[in-house]
C-alpha positions in Angstrom: 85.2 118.3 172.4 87.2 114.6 172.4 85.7 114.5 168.8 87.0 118.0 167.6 90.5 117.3 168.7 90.5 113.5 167.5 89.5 115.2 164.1 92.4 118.0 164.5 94.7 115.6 165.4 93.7 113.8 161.9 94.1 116.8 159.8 97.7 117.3 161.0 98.3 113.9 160.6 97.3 114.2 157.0 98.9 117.5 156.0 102.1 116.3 157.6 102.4 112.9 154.8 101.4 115.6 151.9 97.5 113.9 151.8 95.7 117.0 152.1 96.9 119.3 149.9 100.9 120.3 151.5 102.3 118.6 148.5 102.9 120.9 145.6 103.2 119.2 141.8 104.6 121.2 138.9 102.8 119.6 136.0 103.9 121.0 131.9 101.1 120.5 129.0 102.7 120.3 125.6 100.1 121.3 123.6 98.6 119.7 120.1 96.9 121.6 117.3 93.2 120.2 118.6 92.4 122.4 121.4 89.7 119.9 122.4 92.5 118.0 123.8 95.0 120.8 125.1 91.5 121.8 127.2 90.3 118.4 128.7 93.4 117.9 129.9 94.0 121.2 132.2 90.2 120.4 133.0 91.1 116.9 134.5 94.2 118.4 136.0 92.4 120.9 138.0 89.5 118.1 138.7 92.5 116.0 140.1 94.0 119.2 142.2 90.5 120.3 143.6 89.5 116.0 144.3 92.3 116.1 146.1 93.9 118.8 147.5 96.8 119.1 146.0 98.2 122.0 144.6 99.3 122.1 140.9 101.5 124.5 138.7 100.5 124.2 136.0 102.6 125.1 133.0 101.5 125.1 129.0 103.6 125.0 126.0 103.0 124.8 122.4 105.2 121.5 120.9 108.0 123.4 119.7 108.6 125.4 122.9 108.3 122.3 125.0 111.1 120.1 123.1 113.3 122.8 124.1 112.0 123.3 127.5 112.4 119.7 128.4 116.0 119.3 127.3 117.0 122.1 129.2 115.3 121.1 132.1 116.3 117.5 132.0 120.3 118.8 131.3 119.7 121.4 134.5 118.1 119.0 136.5 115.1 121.6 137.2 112.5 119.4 136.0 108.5 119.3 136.4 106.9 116.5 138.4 104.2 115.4 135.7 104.8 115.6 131.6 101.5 115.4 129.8 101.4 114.8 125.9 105.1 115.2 126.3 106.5 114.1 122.4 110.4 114.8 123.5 112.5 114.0 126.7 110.7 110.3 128.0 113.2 108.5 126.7 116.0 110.7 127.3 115.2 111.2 131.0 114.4 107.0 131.5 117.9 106.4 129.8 119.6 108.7 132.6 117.5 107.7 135.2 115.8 110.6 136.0 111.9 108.9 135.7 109.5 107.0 137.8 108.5 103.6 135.8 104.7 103.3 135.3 104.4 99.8 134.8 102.2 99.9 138.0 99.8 102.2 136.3 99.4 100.0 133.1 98.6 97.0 135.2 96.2 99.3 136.7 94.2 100.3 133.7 94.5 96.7 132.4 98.0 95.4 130.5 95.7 93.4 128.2 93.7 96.5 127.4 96.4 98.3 125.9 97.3 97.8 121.8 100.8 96.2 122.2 102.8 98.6 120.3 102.0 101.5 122.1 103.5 100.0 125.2 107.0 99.5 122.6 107.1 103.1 122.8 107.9 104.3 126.5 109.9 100.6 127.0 113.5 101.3 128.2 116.0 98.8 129.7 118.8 100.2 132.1 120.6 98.1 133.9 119.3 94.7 132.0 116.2 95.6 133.3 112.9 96.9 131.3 110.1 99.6 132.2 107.7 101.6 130.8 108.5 105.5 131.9 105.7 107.0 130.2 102.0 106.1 128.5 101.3 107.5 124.9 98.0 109.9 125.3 97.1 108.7 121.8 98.1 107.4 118.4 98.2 110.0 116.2 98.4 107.7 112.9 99.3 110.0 109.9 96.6 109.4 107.1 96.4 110.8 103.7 94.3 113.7 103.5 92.9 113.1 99.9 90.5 115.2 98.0 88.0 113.0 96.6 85.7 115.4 94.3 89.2 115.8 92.1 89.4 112.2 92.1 86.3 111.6 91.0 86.6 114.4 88.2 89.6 112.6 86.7 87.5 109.2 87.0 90.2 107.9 89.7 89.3 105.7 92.3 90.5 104.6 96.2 91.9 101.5 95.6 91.1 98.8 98.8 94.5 98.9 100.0 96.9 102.3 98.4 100.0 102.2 98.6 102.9 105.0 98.4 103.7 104.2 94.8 99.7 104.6 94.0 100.1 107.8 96.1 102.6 109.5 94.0 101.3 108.0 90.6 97.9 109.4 91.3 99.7 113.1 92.8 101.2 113.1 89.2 98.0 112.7 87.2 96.0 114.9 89.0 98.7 117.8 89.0 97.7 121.4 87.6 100.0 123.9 89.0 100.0 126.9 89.7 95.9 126.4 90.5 96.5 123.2 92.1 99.3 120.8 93.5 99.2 117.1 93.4 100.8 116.5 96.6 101.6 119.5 99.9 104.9 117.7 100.9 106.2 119.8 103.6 109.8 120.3 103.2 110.9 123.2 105.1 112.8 122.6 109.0 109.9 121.4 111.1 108.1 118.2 112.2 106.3 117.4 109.5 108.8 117.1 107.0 111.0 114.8 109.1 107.9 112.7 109.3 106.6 112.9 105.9 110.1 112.1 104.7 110.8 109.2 106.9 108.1 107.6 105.7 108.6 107.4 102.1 111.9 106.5 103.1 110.4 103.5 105.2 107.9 102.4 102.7 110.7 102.5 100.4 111.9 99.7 102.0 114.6 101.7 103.6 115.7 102.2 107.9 116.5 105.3 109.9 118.9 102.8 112.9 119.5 99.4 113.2 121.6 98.9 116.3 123.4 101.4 118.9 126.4 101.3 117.8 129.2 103.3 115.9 127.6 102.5 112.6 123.7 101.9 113.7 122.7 104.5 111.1 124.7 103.1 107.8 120.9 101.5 107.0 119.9 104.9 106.5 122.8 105.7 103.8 121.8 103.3 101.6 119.5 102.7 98.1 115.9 102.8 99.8 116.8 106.3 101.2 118.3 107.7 97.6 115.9 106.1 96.1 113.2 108.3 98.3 115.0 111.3 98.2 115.5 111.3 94.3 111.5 111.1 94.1 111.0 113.6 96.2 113.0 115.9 94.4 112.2 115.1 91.2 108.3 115.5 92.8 109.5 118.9 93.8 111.2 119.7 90.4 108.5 118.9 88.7 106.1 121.2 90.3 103.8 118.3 91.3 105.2 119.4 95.3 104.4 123.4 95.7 107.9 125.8 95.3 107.0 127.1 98.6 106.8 124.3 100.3 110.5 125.1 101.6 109.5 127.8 103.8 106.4 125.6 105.3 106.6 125.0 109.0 104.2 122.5 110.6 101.1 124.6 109.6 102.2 124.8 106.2 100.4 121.7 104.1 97.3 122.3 106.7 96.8 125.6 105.5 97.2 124.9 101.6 94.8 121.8 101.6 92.1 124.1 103.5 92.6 126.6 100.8 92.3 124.1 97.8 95.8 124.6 97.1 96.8 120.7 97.2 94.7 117.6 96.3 97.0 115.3 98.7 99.2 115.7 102.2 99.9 113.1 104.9 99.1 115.3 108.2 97.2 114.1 110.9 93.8 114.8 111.3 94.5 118.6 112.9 93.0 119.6 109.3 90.1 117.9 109.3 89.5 119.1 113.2 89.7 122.4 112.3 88.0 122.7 108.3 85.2 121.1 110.6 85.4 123.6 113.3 85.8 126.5 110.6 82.8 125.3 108.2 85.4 124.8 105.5 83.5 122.9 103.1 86.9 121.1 102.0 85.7 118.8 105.1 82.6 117.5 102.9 85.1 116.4 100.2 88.3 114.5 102.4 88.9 111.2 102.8 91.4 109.9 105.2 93.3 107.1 104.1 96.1 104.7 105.6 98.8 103.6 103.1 99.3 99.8 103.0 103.4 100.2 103.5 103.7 102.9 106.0 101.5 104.5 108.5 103.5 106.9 110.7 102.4 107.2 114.2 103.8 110.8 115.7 101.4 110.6 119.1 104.2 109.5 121.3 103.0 112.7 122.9 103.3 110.7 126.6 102.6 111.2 130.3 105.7 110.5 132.2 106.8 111.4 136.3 110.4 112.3 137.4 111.9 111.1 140.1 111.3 112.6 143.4 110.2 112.2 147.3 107.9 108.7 147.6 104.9 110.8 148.6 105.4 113.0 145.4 105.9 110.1 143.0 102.7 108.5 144.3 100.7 111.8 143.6 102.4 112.1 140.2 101.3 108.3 139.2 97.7 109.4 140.9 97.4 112.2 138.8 98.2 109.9 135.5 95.7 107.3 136.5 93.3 109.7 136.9 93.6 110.6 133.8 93.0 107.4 131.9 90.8 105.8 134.6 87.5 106.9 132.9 88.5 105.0 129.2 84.7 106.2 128.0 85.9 110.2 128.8 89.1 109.6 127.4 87.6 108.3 124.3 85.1 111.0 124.0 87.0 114.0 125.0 90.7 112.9 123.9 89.8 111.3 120.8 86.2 112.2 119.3 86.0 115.8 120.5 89.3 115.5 118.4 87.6 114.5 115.3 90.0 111.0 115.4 92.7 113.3 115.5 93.6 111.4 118.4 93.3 107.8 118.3 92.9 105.2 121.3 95.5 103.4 122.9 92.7 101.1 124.5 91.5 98.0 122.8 88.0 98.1 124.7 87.6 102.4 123.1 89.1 101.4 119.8 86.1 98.6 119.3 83.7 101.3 119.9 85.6 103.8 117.2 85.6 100.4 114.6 81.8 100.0 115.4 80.5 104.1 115.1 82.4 103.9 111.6 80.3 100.6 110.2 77.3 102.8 111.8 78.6 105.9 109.2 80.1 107.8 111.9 83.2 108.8 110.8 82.3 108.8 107.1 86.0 110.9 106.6 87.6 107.6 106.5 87.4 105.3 103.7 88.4 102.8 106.2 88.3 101.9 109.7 90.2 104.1 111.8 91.5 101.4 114.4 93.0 99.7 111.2 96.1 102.4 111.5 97.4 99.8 114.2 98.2 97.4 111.6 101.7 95.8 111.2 102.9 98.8 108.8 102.4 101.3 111.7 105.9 102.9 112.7 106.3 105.4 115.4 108.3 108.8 115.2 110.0 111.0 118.1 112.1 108.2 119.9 111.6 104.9 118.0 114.1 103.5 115.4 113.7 101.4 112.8 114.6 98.4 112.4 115.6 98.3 115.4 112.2 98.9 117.3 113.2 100.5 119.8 112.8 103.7 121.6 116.2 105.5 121.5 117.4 109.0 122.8 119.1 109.5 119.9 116.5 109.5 118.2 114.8 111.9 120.4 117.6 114.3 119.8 117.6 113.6 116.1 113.7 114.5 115.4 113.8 117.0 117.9 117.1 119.1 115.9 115.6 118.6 112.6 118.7 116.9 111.1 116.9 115.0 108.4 114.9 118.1 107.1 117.6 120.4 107.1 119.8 118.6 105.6 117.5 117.4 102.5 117.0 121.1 102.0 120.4 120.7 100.5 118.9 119.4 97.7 117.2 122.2 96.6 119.1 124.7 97.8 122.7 123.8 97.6 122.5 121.2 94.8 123.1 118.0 97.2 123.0 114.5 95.8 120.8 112.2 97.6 123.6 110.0 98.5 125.7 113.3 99.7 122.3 113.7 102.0 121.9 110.4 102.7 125.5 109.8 104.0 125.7 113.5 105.6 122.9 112.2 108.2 124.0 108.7 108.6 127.6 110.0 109.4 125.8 112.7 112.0 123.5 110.0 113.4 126.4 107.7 114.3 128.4 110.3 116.2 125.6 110.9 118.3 125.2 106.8 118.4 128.9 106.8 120.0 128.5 109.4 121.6 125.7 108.0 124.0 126.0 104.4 123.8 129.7 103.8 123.6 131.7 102.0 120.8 130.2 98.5 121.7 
């Protein structure tokens, strides 16, 4: 009897500090293209709730839905507890306070374990002093999707280290409209083309922000950027980009290089994942490649915790460990399941990746995977070059589509590149005063 009320006694102790299950966490998925991921995610998430008792709301959006979401919620202050693979609102809500740092969690899984630039990402300073407010779920490194039986039928081989020059030479040879295109440049208002035009503008030699202040983005009005934006358009005008590749959303390039419509796109590897899953026998005859002068990372799709009662942030930073705890499952089911769509942020799971391709593994790349973390790697969705660092502003710029919609002039409203060019630099330093100040 003593024993049955010792143990009741227990129980209430527990529910009363939120162990057993009285806490409630509202937890948002965005969601990626690979549906491996999207579903070993709200499969660990439940694990976590049922392990420990803890209830979960649990709320999934596709990416574009979510950038939206976020904002809103961050702006009204009705935010979730838990973001996972979150691309927008980590550094907006760290910059105004609202998150829980997760330096604590790192050191957790191992500092050393991490590949440095990923922790660049999530790295704000307030207040002269610097956290990381979020962990990138992976590094989704752009590659070149390259059709390699039309290379071969126009004699033209992968040279050990291409470059973006060798990119559009070789789109130009191997152009045959209307049957086929040399390059699926996306150019319509989405994702892709802000990427895919950032970083011909980067390996151009060009920069997006090099300081927050009232003129940070003059780097971006300047000859690297026309010089990009005149290739792309003459790319466009010369058919060697399709004509509808205005309208494309973020689907757009994946669909025509699984219908043989394109011999090149930089995507990531959501086509290969699903020509694979779809028995497209495109897959046979791709080859990923990494460009010497630019590879665009878009996976800072992060975890990240708001701010809220001590008992709740401890869940929140439970429920992220246990997420990345098990670096073999993460490997396996974020990244492999993924068909590399996904690669990761762990030193210790990226030697593994390096050895299965020397073993013939992942025979789609002509090179090692892990070799996307090289010095030429650049980050979209919060980081600004040169200045390497994660910025808001940038946040708001990716997330608004300004760059894409905007270049669209070109085509549409006879722009210059320098009237582009100067359009968004002017737009980008209003937004630069307008949240850091006139310092």
């Amino acid at each position: 009897m003593r024993k049955s009320v010792v143990l009741t006694l227990i129980a209430m102790l527990l529910l009363s500090t939120g162990i057993l299950g009285a806490q409630t966490l509202n937890v948002w998925i965005s969601t990626t293209f690979v549906n491996a991921q999207n579903n070993w995610l709200r499969a660990k998430v439940e694990q976590w709730s049922k392990e420990t008792g803890v209830k979960v709301n649990l709320s999934i959006f596709p990416k574009e839905i979510y950038a939206t979401k976020i904002v809103s919620a961050i702006e009204s202050g009705k935010v979730p507890n838990v973001v996972l693979q979150g691309a927008a609102g980590v550094v907006l809500a760290a910059e105004n306070g609202l998150l829980v740092p997760v330096d604590s969690i790192i050191d957790k899984l191992g500092r050393s374990d991490f590949y440095p630039a990923i922790l660049k990402y999530t790295k704000v300073t307030r207040n002269g002093v610097a956290h990381n407010y979020g962990i990138p779920m992976f590094v989704e490194a752009r590659t070149v999707e390259v059709r390699s039986d039309i290379l071969k039928k126009h004699g033209i081989k992968i040279p050990e280290h291409p470059t973006m020059q060798w990119l559009i030479n070789t789109a130009k040879e191997v152009n045959n409209p209307p049957k086929l295109y040399g390059w699926g440049f996306t150019l319509g208002k989405c994702y892709d083309a802000n990427d895919n035009i950032l970083a011909m503008i980067y390996a151009f030699g060009g920069g997006y922000i090099s300081n927050r202040g009232p003129h940070g983005a003059d780097i971006f009005n300047t000859a690297p950027t026309w010089k990009a934006l005149s290739t792309i358009k003459k790319l466009y005008d010369e058919h060697v980009i399709p004509p509808d590749s205005l309208s494309w959303t973020d689907f757009g390039n994946n669909l025509a290089f699984m219908q043989g419509r394109i011999a090149f796109t930089m995507n990531g590897l959501s086509i290969y994942y699903a020509m694979v899953k779809n028995h497209n026998p495109i897959a046979k005859v791709t080859k990923e490649i990494f460009l010497k002068d630019i590879v665009i990372d878009t996976g800072l799709k992060s975890a990240f915790a708001f701010k809220s009662t001590p008992e709740k942030e401890n869940l929140e930073k439970d429920l992220i460990y246990f997420i990345f705890k098990d670096k073999v499952a993460y490997r396996i089911n974020m990244c492999e399941k993924a068909q590399l769509y996904g690669l990761p942020i762990f030193k210790s799971q990226g030697k593994i990746i390096s050895q299965e391709w020397k073993e013939g593994k992942w025979s789609m790349f002509a090179v090692d995977p892990m070799s996307a973390l090289s010095p030429s790697l650049k980050a979209v969705w919060a980081m600004s070059y040169p200045l390497g660092e994660p910025t808001s502003v940038a946040e708001e710029v990716e997330g608004s589509l300004i760059i894409p919609t905007y270049v669209e002039k070109m085509f549409t409203s006879n722009w210059t590149p320098q009237k582009v060019a100067n359009t968004i630099a002017e737009k980008i330093n209003v937004m630069l005063t307008r949240t850091y100040g006139k310092k």
